[in-house]
Rosetta silent file (secondary structure, phi, psi, omega in degrees, C-alpha in Angstrom):
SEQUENCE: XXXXXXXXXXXXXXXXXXXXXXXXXXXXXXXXXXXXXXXXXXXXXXXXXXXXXXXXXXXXXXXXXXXXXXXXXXXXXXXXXXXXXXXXXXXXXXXXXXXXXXXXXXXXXXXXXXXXXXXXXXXXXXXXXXXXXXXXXXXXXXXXXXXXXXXXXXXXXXXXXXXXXXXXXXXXXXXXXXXXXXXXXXXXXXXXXXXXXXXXXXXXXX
SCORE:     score description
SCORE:     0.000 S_00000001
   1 L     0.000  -43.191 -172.291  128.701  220.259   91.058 S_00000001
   2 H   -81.083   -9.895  173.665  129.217  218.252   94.342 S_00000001
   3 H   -86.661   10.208  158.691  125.682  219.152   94.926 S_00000001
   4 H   -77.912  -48.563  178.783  124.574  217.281   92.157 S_00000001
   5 H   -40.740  -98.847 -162.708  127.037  214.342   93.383 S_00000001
   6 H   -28.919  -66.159 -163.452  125.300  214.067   96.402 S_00000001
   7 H   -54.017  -61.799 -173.573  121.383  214.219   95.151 S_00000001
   8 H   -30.969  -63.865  155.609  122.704  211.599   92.484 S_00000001
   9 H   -22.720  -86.274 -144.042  123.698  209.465   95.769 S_00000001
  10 H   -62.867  -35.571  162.477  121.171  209.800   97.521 S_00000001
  11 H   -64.565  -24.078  150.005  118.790  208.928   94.484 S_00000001
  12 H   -27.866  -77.127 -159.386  120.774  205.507   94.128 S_00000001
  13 H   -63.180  -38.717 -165.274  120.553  204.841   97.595 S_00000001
  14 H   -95.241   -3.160  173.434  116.607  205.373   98.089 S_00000001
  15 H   -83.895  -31.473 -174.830  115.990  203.392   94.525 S_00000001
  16 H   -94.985  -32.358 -171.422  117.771  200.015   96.252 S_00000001
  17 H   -66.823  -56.970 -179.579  116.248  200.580   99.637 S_00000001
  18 H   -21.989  -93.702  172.376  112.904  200.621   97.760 S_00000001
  19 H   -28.747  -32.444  144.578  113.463  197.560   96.085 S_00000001
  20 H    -5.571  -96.667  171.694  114.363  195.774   98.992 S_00000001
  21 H   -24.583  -60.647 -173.256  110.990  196.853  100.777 S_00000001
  22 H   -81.895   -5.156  175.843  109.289  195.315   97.806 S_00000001
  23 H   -67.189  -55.254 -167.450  111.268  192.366   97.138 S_00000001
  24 L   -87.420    9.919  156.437  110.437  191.337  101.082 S_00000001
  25 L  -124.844    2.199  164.242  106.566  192.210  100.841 S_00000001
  26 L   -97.679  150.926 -140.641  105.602  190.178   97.724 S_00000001
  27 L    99.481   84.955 -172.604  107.181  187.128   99.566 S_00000001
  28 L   -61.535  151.027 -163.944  104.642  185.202  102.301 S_00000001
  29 L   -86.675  136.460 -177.901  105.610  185.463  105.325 S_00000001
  30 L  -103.826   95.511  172.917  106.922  181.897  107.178 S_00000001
  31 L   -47.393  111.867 -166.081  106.278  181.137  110.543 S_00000001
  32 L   -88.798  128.931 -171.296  108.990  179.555  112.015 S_00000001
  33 L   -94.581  109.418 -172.675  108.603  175.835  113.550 S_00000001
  34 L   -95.671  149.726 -144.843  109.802  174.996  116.578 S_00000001
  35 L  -121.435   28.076 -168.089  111.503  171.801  116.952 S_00000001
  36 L  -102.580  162.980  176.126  113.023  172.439  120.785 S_00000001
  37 L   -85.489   84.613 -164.518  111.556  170.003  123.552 S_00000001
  38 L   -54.056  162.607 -178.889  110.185  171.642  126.602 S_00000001
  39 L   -80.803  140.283 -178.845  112.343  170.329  129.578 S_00000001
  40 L   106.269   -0.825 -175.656  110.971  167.346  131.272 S_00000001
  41 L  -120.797  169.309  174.760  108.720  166.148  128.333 S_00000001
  42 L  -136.857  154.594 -167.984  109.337  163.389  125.574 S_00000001
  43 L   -80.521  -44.220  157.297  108.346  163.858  121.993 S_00000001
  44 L   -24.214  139.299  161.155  106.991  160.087  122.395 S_00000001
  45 L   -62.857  172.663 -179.401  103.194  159.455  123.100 S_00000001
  46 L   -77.173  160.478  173.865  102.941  158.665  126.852 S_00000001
  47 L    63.762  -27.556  170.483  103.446  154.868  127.450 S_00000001
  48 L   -35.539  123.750  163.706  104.668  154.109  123.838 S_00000001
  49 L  -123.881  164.423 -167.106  107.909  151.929  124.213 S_00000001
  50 L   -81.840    4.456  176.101  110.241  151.604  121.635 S_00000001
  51 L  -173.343  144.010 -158.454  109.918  147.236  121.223 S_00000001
  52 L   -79.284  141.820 -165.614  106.841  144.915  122.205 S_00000001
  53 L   -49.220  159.202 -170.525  107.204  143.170  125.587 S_00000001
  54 L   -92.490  144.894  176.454  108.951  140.236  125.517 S_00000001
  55 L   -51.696  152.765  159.129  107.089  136.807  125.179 S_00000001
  56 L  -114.621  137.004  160.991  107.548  134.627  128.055 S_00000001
  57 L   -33.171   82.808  174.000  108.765  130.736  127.387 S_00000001
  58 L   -42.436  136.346 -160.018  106.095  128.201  127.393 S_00000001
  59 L   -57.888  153.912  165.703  107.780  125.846  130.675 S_00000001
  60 L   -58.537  134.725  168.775  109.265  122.660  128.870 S_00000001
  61 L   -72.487  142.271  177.929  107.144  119.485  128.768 S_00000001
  62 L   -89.905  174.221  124.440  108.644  116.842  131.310 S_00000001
  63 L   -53.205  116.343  175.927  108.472  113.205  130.322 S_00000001
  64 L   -83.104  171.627 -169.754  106.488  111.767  132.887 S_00000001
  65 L   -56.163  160.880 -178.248  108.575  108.571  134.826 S_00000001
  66 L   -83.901  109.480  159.661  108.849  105.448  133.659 S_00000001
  67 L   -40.200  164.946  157.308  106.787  102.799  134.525 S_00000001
  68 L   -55.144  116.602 -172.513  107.671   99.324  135.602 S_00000001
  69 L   -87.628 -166.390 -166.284  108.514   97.382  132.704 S_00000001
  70 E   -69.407  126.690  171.217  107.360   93.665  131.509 S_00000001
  71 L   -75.998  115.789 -171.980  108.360   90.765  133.225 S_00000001
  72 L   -83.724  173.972  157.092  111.217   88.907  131.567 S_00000001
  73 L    -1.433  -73.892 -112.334  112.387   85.473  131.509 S_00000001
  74 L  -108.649  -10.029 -177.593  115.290   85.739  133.071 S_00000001
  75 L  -114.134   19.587  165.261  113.936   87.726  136.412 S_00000001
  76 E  -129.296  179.441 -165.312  111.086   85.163  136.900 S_00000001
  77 E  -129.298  155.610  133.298  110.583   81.204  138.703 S_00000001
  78 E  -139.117  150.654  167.304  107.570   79.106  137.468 S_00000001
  79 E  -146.823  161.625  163.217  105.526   76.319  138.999 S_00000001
  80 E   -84.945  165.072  172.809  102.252   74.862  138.789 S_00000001
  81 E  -156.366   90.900 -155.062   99.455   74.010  140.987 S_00000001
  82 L   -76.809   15.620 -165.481   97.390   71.260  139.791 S_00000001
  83 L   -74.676   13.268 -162.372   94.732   72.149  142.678 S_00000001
  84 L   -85.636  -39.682 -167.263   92.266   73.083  139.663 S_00000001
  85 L    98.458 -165.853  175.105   91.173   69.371  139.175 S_00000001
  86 E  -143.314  178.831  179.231   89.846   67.746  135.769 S_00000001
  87 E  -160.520  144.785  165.665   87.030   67.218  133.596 S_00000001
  88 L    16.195   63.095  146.257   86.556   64.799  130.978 S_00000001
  89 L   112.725   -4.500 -164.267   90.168   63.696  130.137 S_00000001
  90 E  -110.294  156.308  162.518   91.217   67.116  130.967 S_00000001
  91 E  -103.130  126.612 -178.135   93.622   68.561  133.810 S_00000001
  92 E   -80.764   64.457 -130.341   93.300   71.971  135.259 S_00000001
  93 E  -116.393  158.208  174.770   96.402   73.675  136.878 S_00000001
  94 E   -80.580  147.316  148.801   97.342   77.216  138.228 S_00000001
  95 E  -102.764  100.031  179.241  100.699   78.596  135.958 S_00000001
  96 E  -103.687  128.544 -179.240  102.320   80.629  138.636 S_00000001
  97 E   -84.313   93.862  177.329  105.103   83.258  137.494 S_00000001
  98 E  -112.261  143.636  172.900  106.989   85.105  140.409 S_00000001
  99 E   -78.601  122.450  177.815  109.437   88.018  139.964 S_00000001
 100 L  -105.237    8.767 -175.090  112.300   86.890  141.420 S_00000001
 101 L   -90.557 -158.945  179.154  114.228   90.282  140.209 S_00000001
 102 L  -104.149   -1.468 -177.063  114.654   93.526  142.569 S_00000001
 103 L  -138.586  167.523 -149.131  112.431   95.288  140.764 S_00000001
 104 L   -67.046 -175.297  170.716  108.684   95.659  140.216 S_00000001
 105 E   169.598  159.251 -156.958  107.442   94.323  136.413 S_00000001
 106 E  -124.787  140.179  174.327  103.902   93.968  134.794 S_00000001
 107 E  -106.350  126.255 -173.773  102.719   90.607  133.352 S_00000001
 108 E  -103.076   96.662  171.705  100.285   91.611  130.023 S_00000001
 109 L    57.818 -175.580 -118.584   97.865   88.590  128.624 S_00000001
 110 L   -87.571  103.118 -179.029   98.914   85.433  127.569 S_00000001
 111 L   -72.942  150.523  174.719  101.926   83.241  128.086 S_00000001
 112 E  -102.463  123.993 -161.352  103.024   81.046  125.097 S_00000001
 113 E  -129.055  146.793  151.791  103.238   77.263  126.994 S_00000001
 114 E  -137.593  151.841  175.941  104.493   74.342  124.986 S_00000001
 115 E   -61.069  131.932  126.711  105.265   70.228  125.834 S_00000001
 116 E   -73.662  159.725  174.827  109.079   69.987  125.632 S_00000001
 117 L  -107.237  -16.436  172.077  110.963   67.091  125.611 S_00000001
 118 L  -141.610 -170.938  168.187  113.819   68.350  127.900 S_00000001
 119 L   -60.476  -25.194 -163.801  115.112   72.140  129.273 S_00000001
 120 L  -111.431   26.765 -169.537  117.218   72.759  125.728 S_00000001
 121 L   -90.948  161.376  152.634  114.422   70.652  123.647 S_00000001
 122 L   -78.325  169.334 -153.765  112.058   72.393  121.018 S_00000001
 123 E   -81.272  169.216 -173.306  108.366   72.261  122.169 S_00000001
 124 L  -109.649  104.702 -178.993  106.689   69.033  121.134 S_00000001
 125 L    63.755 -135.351 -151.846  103.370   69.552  118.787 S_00000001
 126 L   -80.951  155.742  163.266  100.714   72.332  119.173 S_00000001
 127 L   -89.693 -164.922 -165.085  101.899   75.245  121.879 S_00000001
 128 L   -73.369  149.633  161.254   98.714   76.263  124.082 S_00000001
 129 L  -116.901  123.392 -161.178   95.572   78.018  122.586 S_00000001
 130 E   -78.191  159.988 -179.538   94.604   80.715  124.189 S_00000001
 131 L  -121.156  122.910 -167.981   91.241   80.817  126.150 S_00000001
 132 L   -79.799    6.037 -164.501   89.768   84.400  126.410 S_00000001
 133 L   -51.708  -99.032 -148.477   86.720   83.328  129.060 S_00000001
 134 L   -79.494  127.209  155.282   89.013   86.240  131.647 S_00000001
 135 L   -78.925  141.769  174.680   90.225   89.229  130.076 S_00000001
 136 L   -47.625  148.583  174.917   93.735   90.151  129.994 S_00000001
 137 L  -150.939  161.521 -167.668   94.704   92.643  132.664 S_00000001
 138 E   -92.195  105.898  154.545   98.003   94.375  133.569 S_00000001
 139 E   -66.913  102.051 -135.470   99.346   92.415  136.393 S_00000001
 140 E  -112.167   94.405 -177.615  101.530   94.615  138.907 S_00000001
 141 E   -88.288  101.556  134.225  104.760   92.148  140.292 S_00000001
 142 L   -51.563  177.976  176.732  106.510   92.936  143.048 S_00000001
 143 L   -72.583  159.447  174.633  109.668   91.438  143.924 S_00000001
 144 L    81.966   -1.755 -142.355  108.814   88.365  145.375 S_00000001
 145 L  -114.576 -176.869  179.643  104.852   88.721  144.291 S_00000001
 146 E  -175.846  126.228 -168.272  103.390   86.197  141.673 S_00000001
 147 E  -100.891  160.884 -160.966  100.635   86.209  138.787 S_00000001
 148 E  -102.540  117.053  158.316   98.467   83.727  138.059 S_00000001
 149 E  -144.487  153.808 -173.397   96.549   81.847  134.730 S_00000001
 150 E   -66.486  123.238  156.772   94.631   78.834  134.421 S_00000001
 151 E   -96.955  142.308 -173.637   96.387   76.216  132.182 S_00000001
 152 E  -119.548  147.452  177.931   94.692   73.403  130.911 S_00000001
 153 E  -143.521  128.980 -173.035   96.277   69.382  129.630 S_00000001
 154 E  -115.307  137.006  158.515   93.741   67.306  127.811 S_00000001
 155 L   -78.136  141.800 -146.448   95.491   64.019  127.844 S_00000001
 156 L   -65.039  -23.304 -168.879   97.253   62.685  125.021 S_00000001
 157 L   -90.904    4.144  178.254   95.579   59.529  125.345 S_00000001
 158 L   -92.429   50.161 -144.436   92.163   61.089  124.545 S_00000001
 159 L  -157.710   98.713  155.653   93.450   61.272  120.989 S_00000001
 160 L   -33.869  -68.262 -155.842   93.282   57.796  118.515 S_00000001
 161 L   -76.938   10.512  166.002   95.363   59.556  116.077 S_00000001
 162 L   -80.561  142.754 -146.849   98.188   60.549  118.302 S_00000001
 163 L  -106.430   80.651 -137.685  101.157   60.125  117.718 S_00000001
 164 E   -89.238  139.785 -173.829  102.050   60.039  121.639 S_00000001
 165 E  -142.167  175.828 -167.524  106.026   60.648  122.982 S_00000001
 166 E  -109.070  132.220 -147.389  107.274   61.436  126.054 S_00000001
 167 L  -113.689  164.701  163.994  107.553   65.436  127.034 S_00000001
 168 L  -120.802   50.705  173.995  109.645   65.995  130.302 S_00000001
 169 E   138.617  166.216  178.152  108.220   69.156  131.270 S_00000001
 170 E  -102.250  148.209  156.986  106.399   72.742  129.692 S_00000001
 171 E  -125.142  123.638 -172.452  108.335   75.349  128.054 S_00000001
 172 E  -131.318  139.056 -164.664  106.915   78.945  128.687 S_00000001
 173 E  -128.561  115.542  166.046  107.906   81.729  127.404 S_00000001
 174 L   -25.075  132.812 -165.571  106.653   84.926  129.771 S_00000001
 175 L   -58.228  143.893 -153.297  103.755   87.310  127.686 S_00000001
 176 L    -7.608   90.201  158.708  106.299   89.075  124.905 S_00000001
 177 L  -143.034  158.558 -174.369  109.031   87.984  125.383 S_00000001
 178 L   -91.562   -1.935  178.265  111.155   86.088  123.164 S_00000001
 179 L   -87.322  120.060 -159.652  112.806   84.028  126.208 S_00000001
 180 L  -121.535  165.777  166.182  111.662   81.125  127.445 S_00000001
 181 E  -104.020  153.508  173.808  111.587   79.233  130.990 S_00000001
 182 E  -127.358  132.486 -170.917  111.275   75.380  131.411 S_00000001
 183 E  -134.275  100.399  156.907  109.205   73.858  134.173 S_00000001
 184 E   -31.830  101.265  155.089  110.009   69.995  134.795 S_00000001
 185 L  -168.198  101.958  174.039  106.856   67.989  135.054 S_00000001
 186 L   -76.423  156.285 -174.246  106.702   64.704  132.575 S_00000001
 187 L  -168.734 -160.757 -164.222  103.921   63.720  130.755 S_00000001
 188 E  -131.398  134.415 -160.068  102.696   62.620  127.421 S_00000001
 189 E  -126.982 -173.517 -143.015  102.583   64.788  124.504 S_00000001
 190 E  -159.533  103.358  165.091  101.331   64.243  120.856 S_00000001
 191 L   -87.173  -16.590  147.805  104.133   65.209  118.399 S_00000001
 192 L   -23.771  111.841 -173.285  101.492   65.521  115.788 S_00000001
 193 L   -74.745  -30.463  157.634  100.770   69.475  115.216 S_00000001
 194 L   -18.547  -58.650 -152.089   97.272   68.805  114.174 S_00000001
 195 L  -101.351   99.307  163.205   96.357   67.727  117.969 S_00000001
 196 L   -83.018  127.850  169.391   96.176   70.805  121.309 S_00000001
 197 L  -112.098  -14.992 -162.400   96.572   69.514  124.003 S_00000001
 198 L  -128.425  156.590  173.538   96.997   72.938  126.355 S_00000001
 199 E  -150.202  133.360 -170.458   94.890   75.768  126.541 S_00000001
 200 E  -132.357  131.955  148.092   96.402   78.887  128.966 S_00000001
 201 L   -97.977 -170.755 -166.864   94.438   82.028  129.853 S_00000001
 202 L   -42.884  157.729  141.975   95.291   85.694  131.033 S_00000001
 203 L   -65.023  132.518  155.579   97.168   86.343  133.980 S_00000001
 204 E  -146.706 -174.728 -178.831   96.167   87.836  136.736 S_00000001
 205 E   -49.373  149.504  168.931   97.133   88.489  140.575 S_00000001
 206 L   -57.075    0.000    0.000   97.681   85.069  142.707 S_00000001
């Protein structure tokens, strides 16, 4: 009887080992992947970094410095210099401008000259027309320095139809600027608008 036991056992036991064995050969076998890092290596390609070099800052644009600006009003002197002569009815004079400030300034083209009848008067009849024979040029004052343009006065009396008054002096107002200077010198103007009497070109250096 117990030897019966026992065979029974033992056939149990060698029916599940079986199965086992055959469970674990229909099954492919899986190669195991290794994921350790030898030491001293990086899983990175070589040279790879993890974020693209930083840009460098185009430099800032500077402003370049500031020129000298335009010569006003109120930082210049004028006189004349009638050493030009005449022609036919007409007189020829220098208009000289000097900076009388502390600092440089550029005279540009064309002053606007008119007849006045005093320093606070409005101009009297036509202002100047300009005459383009010399091109304008940027005129470079120092302090103390002085630019130059030919002015011309056709006299008033070469004129029937004028209506002739008495001016005490030019009013000039420096190229744009809204400010004007007054330079004493009477003479005879034509308040008729009709009738130029002045003609002023460009500045340039003295």
């Amino acid at each position: 009887m117990r030897s019966q036991r026992i065979s029974h056992g033992l056939a149990i036991t060698t029916t599940a080992a079986a199965a086992a064995l055959l469970l674990s050969g229909c099954g492919p076998s899986q190669p195991q992947s290794s994921t350790t890092t030898p030491p001293g290596t990086s899983s990175a390609s070589p040279g790879a970094t993890s974020a693209s070099p930083a840009q460098s800052a185009p430099p800032s644009a500077t402003a370049p410095p500031a020129g000298p600006g335009l010569c006003k009003a109120a930082s210049l002197s004028a006189a004349t210099d009638a050493s030009g002569g005449g022609a036919a009815g007409s007189v020829y004079m220098k208009l000289n401008l000097t900076n009388t400030g502390s600092e440089p300034c550029v005279l540009r083209g064309f002053a606007g000259v008119s007849l006045a009848a005093d320093d606070a008067g409005a101009p009297i009849g036509a202002p100047a027309t300009r005459d383009e024979t010399t091109a304008p040029a940027d005129v470079l004052l120092a302090p103390g320095q002085t630019g130059t343009a030919v002015l011309r006065y056709t006299q008033a009396g070469n004129y029937p139809d004028c209506a002739m008054v008495d001016a005490a002096g030019y009013r000039i107002y420096p190229p744009e600027d809204t400010a004007s200077l007054f330079l004493p010198q009477p003479t005879k103007a034509c308040s008729n608008a009709e009738i130029t009497l002045l003609a002023i070109g460009a500045f340039q250096p003295a």
